[in-house]
Every structure is written in structure tokens, then in C-alpha cells.
C-alpha positions in Angstrom: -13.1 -10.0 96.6 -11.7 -13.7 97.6 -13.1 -12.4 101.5 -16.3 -11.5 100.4 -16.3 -7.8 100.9 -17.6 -7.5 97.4 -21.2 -7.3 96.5 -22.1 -10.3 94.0 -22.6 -8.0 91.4 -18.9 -6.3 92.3 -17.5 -9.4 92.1 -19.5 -10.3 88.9 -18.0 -7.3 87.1 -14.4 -7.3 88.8 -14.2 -11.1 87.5 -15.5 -9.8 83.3 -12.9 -6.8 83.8 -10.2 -9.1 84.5 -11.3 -11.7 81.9 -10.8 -9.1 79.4 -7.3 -7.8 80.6 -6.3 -11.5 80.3 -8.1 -11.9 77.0 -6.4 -8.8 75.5 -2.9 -10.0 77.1 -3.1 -13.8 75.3 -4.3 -11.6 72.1 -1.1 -9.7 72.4 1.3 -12.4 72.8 -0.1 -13.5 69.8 1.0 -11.0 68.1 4.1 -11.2 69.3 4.9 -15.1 68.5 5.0 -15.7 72.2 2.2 -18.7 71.6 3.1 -20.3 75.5 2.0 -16.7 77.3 -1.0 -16.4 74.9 -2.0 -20.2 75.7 -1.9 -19.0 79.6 -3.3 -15.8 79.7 -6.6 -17.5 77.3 -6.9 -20.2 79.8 -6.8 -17.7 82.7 -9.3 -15.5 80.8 -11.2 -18.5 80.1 -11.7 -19.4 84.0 -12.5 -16.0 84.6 -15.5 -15.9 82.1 -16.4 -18.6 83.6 -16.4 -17.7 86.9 -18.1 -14.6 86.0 -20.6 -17.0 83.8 -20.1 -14.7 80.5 -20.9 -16.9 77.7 -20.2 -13.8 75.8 -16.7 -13.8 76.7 -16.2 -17.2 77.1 -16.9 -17.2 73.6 -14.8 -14.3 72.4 -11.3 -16.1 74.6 -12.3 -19.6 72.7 -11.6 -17.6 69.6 -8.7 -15.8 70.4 -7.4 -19.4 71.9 -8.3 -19.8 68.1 -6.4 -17.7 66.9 -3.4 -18.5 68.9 -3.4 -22.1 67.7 -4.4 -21.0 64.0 -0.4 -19.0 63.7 1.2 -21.5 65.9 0.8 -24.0 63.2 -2.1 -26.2 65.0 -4.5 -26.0 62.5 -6.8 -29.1 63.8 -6.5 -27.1 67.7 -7.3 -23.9 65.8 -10.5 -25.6 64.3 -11.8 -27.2 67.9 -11.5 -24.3 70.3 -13.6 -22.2 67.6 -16.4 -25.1 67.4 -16.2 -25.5 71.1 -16.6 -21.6 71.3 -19.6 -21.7 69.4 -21.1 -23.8 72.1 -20.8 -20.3 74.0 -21.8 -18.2 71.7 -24.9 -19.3 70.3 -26.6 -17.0 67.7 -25.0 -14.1 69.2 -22.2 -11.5 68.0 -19.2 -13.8 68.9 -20.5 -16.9 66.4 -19.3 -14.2 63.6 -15.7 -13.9 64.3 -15.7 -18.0 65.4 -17.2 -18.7 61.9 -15.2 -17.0 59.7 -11.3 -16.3 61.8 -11.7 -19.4 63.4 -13.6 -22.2 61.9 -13.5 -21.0 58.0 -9.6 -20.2 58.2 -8.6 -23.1 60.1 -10.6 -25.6 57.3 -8.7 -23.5 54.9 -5.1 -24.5 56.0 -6.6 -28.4 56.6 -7.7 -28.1 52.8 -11.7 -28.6 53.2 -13.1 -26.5 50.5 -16.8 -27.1 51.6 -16.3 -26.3 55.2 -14.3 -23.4 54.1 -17.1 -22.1 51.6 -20.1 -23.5 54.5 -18.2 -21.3 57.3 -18.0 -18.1 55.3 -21.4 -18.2 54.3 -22.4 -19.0 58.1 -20.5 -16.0 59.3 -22.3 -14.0 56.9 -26.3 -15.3 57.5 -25.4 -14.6 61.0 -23.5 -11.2 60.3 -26.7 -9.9 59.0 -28.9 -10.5 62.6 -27.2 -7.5 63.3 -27.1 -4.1 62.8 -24.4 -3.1 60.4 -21.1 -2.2 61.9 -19.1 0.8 60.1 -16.0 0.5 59.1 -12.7 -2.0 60.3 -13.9 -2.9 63.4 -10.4 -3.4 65.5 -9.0 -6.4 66.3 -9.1 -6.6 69.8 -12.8 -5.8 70.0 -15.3 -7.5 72.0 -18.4 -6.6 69.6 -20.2 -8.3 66.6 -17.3 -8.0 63.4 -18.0 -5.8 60.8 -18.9 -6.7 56.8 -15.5 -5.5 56.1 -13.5 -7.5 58.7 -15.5 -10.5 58.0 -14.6 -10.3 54.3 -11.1 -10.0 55.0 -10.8 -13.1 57.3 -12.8 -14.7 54.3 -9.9 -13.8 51.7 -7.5 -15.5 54.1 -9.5 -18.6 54.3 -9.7 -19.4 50.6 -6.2 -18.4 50.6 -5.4 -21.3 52.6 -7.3 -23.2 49.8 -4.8 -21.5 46.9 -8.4 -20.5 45.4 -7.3 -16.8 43.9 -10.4 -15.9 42.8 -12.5 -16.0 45.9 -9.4 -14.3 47.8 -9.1 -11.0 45.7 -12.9 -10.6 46.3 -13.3 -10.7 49.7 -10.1 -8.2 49.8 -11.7 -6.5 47.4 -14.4 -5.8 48.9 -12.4 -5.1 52.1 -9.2 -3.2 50.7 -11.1 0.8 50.6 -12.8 0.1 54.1 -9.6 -0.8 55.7 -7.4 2.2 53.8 -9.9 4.2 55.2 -9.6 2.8 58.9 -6.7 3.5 61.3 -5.5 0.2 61.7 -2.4 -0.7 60.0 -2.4 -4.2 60.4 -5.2 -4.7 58.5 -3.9 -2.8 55.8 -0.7 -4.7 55.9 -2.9 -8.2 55.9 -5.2 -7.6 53.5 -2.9 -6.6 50.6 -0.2 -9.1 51.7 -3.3 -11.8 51.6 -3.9 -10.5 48.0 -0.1 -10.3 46.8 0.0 -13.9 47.5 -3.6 -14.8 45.4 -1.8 -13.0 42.7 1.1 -15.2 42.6 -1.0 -18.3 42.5 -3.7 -17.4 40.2 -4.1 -18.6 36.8 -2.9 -15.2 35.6 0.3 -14.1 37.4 0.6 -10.8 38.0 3.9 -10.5 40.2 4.7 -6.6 39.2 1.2 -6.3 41.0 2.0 -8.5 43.7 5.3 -7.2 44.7 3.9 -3.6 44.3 1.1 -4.9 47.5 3.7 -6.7 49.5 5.8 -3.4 49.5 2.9 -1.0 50.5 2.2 -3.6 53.7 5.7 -3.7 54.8 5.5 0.5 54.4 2.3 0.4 56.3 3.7 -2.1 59.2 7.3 -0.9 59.6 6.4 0.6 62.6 3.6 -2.2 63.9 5.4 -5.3 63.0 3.3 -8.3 64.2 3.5 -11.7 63.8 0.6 -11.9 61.5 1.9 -9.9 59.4 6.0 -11.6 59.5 4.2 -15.0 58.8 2.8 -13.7 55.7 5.9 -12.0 54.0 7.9 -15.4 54.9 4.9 -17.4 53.1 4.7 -14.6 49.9 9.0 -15.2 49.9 8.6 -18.8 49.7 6.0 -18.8 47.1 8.6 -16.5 44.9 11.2 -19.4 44.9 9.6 -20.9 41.3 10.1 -16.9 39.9 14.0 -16.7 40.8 14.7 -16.5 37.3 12.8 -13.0 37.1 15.3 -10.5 38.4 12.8 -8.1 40.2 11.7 -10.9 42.3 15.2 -11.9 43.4 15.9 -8.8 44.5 12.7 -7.6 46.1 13.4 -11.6 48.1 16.5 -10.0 49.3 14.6 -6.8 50.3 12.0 -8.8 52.8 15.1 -11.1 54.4 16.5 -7.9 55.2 12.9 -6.2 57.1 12.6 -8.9 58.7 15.5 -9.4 60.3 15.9 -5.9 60.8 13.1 -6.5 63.6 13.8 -5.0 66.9 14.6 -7.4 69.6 12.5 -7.5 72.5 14.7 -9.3 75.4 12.2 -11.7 75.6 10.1 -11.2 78.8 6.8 -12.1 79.1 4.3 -9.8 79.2 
């Protein structure tokens, strides 16, 4: 290709394949904590798009950079590369999953209620240009998001807020689509987002709560991510005022114990 054996559109297609592999690579280290390789494999992704001159998937790595700033901590980073990916994006399928997992979520851990609710119902007048998708769309795709998986990025927004009520419906209206679906992450995330809602609404309901936070260690024991480790170590912490209930102290011991009982992985980059 770099000799110019390739046809343009070769080289065209070459350069969108290999800004995907990267894409799905800095999506991965995500999920595995490793927040340096994801930052490198989005910028080579990134450079490849544009080389390629995808907007579509120049879009699509601004939101996985996104996303890789959003559980590093960075919440104002989190918040830019999802505006600047709009830019990208335009009107088209990736503006979804920039509104709502990147823009909405990253104004809910920076505490702005109005961006929060303004995102949400952005991603949502734009979700419905489009032709329904079925089901939990996966993570890792590169189409327009579903209703179901724009609803549960919603709950985790207003989570971000402490607002309980807007939380349990979005997971509501997410929780049967997902238990339907194959992907146990999103099972794990959506009822750990609601276990949490529980604990800070007006009504408690901790029974409740520590009943969903044991189902999504169940469904991730096998498929630990750190999505997923974030959220039990947030749900723990939010327990502490509880201590004096006995169930809670115990089921506190019970997550320090899963997660340290996570299997080492020798630390190599991808």
C-alpha cells in the first residue's frame, strides 16, 4: 500500500479495515483498565479514519476516545472528544451514541442537570431518523444504537446526577430487552446502574438493591470488565452509611472478595 501497488479504492478500504481493528483494540483496553493502550490505539484509529476520510468512523473513535476518558476519571476530556466527535458525525447514526454515552454521561458526573436532560432528549430526536434497531445492539458496533441501549446509557447519566427516578426508568425500559440479548455486560450494567438508584432514592430499597448487584456479579463472573468493577466499587462505597444493617455488611465483604478474586493478566498490552 505505502508503494502504491494498491488501487485508491484498495487503499481506501485497507486504511477503514485497519481503523476499525484499532478502534475495537482502544475499545478493549478500555475494558480492561489499561486507559494508556486505549488512548493509543484511538489516536491510531483516529489518523486512520482520517486518512481513509471516514467521518463515519472518525466519529464513532471520538466516542470511544469518549469513553476511555469517561472511566479513566476525565470527565471534562470525556465531554470534549464527544462534542468534537459530533463535528464528524453530523445528523448521522454516530451523533446517537456521542449524545447520550458520551456527552449526556459525561455532564452527568460534572453535575449539569440541563445538559444531562438536553443530551438525552437529543440522542433520542435523533434516534428516531432511523429505522428502529432490535434488540441490545453490542457494544462494539459501528451502527446507529438501539432504543434499548440508548435508554440504558440514559440511566447511567442521571445516575451521575443521584436523580433515582429518571435512572430506574430508562433501566426499566431497558432491563427485558437486555435479559433477552446475549450480552452480559449489559445485563451486569444495567441492574448494577439500578442497585445504586435504589440506594439513593427517597425510598430505600437495599434488599432490592443487593438482590440486582448479586445477579450482575452472577451474570459477569465470567466477563469481568472494568465497567462493570467500577460500578460494584461505587455501589460498596455508597453502602458505608448502611453498615449498621447486617446484610449489607456482609454482602460488602462478599464484593471485596469478587473482586479481588479477579484473574491476573501479567499485564501486556494488547
Amino acid at each position: 500500500m505505502l508503494m502504491g501497488r494498491a488501487r485508491p479504492r484498495q487503499q481506501q478500504r485497507l486504511l477503514v479495515v485497519a481503523g476499525r481493528l484499532s478502534g475495537l483494540l482502544s475499545y478493549m483496553s478500555v475494558n480492561l483498565g489499561r486507559f494508556d493502550s486505549a488512548r493509543a490505539y484511538g489516536l491510531e484509529s483516529f489518523q486512520l479514519a482520517e486518512q481513509a476520510d471516514d467521518r463515519d468512523l472518525q466519529a464513532w473513535v471520538r466516542g470511544t476516545q469518549s469513553l476511555a476518558e469517561f472511566y479513566a476519571g476525565n470527565y471534562r476530556d470525556a465531554l470534549a472528544f464527544a462534542q468534537d466527535g459530533r463535528r464528524f458525525a453530523g445528523m448521522g447514526r454516530q451523533a446517537v451514541r456521542l449524545a447520550v454515552n458520551g456527552e449526556a454521561r459525561a455532564h452527568g458526573r460534572l453535575g449539569d442537570r440541563r445538559a444531562v436532560t438536553e443530551a438525552v432528549g437529543d440522542a433520542y430526536d435523533l434516534l428516531a431518523a432511523f429505522s428502529p434497531e432490535p434488540g441490545m445492539t453490542p457494544c462494539i458496533s459501528f451502527g446507529v444504537y438501539s432504543e434499548a441501549h440508548a435508554a440504558s446509557n440514559a440511566a447511567t447519566a442521571f445516575l451521575g446526577l443521584g436523580n433515582a427516578g429518571p435512572v430506574l426508568k430508562f433501566a426499566g425500559r431497558a432491563l427485558d430487552i437486555v435479559d433477552s440479548s446475549p450480552s452480559r455486560w449489559s445485563q451486569a450494567l444495567v441492574r448494577l446502574d439500578m442497585a445504586s438508584a435504589l440506594i439513593g432514592a427517597p425510598k430505600k430499597d437495599l434488599d432490592q438493591a443487593l438482590a440486582l448487584t448479586r445477579a450482575a456479579m452472577a451474570a459477569s463472573e465470567d466477563n469481568r470488565i472494568e465497567s462493570i468493577e467500577q460500578r460494584l466499587r461505587t455501589f460498596v462505597a455508597g453502602l458505608q452509611e448502611y453498615s449498621d444493617y447486617a446484610p449489607v455488611n456482609a454482602f460488602a465483604d462478599e464484593v471485596r472478595q469478587w473482586l479481588c478474586e479477579r484473574k491476573p493478566d501479567n499485564g501486556n498490552s494488547f
